[in-house]
C-alpha positions in Angstrom: -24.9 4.0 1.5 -26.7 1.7 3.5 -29.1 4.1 5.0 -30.1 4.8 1.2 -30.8 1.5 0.9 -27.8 0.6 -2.0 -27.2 -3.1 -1.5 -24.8 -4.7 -0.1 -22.9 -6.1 -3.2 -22.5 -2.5 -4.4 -21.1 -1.2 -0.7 -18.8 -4.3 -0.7 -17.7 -3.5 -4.4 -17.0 0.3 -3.2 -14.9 -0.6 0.0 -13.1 -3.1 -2.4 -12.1 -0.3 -4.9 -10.8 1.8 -2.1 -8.8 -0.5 -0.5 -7.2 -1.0 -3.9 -7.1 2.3 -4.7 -5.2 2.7 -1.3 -2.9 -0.6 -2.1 -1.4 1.1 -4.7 -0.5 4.3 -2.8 1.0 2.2 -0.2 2.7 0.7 -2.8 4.0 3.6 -4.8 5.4 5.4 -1.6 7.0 2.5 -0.4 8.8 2.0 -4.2 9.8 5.9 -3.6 10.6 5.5 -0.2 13.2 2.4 -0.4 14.4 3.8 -4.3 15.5 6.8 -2.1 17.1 5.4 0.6 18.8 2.8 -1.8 20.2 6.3 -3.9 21.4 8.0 -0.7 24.0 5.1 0.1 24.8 2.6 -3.0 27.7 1.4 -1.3 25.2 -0.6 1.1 21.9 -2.2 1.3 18.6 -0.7 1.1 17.6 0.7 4.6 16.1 -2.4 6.9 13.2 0.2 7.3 12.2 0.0 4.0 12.9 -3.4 3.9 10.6 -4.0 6.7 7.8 -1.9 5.6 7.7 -4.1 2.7 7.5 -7.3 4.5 4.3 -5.7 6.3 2.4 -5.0 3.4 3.2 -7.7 2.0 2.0 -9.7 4.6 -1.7 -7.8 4.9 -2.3 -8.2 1.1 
């Protein structure tokens, strides 16, 4: 894009829709991830894995 000569506002605006757009995977297959783990053993806690990965996004966003 920049060798095209876009501008800069519009690269920054496309980077920012794909970090979103990969926010929201992250997201989705941590929801699956922990949901599944969570199913497998009701009689306990979700998995500290799961736990853990959620933390770590939570803390980059």
């Amino acid at each position: 894009m920049i060798d095209k000569g876009r501008p800069y506002s519009k690269i920054v605006q496309q980077i920012s829709a794909v970090k979103a757009g990969l926010d929201s995977a992250v997201q989705v297959i941590l929801e699956d991830f922990g949901g599944l783990r969570c199913s497998i053993d009701e009689e306990q806690d979700c998995d500290l894995t799961a736990v853990e990965l959620k933390e770590a996004v939570a803390r980059i966003r």
